[in-house]
C-alpha positions in Angstrom: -11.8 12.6 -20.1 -10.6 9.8 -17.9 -13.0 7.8 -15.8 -12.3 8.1 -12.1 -11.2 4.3 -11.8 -9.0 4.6 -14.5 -7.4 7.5 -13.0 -6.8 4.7 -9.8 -4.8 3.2 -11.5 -2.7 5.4 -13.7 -2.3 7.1 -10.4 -0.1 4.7 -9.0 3.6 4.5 -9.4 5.4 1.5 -10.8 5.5 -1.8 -10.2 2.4 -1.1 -8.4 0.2 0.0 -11.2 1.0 -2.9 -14.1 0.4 -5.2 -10.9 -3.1 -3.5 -10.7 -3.8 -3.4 -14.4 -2.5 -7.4 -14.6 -4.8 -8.0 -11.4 -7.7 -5.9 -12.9 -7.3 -8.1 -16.5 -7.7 -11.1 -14.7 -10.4 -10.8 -12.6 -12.8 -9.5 -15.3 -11.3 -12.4 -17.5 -12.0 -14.8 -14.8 -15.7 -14.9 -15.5 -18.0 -13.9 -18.3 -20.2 -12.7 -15.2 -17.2 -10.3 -13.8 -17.5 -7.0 -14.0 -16.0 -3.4 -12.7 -17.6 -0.3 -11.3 -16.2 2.3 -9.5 -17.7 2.0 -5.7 -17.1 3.2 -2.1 -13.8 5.7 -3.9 -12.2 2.6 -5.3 -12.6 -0.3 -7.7 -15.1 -3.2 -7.0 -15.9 -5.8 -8.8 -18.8 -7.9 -9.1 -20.0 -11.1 -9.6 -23.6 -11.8 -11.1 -24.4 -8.1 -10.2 -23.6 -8.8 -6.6 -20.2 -7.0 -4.9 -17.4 -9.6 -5.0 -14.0 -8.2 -4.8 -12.0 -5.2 -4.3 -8.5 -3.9 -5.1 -7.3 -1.4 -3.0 -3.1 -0.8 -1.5 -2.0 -1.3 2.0 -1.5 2.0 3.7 1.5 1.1 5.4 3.6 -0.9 2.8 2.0 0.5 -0.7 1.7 -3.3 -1.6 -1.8 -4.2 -3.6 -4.2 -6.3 -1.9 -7.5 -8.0 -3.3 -10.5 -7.8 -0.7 -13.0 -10.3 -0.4 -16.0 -9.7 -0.1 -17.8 -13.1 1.2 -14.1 -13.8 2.5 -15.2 -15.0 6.1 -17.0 -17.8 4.7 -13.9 -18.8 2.8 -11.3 -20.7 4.6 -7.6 -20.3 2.6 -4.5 -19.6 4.7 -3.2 -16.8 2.8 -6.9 -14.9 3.4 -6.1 -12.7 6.4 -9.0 -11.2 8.4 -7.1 -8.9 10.5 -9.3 -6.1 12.3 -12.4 -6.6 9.8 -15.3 -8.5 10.5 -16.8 -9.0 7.1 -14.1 -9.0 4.7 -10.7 -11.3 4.2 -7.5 -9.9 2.7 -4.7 -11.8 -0.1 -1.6 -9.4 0.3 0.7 -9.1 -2.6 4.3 -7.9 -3.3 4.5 -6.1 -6.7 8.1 -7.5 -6.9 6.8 -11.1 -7.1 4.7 -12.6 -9.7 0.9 -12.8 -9.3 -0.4 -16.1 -7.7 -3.0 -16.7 -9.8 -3.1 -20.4 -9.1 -3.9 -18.9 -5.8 -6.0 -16.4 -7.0 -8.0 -19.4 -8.7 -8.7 -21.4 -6.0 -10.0 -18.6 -4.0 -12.5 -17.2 -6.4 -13.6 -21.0 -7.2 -14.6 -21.2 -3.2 -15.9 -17.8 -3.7 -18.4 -17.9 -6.8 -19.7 -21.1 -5.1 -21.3 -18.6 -2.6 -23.2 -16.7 -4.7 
């Protein structure tokens, strides 16, 4: 039987899942304190137990994004706010490489907060 968040992601059409799945691999491998559950309908990870980021695909152009979760204390141009009040947003294409320089220097500022 398939878990529910693996389903997530086999669910998704290509390139948009192996940009998940390569997303996914790096966050866990990011930290030895990273880990996944399955929260809220979609995948969450945490960081020290505590809700940290979230991977979840725009609506309107099927590109992934990564949510983050103490995002509004984080100040990185590519973060976007847009309507939320909580969380900020780094939008990807699945056609481009991942930015995980940019990736990097996000999470640094983020595990600092926690």
């Amino acid at each position: 039987m398939i878990r529910e968040i693996d389903g997530y992601y086999i669910s998704k059409e290509e390139p948009v899942r192996s940009y998940l799945l390569a997303l996914r691999h790096h966050i866990l491998n990011y930290d030895e304190q990273m880990s996944e559950s399955w929260t809220h309908g979609m995948p969450m990870f945490r960081y020290k137990g505590k809700l940290f980021c979230y991977l979840w695909i725009d609506k309107k152009t099927y590109q992934p994004y990564l949510g983050i979760y103490k995002g509004t204390e984080i100040e990185h141009p590519l973060l976007d706010l847009g309507n939320r009040n909580k969380m900020k947003v780094l939008h990807f294409n699945a056609e481009e490489d991942i930015p995980i320089d940019v990736i990097n220097d996000i999470f640094g500022m983020a595990v600092k907060l926690y």
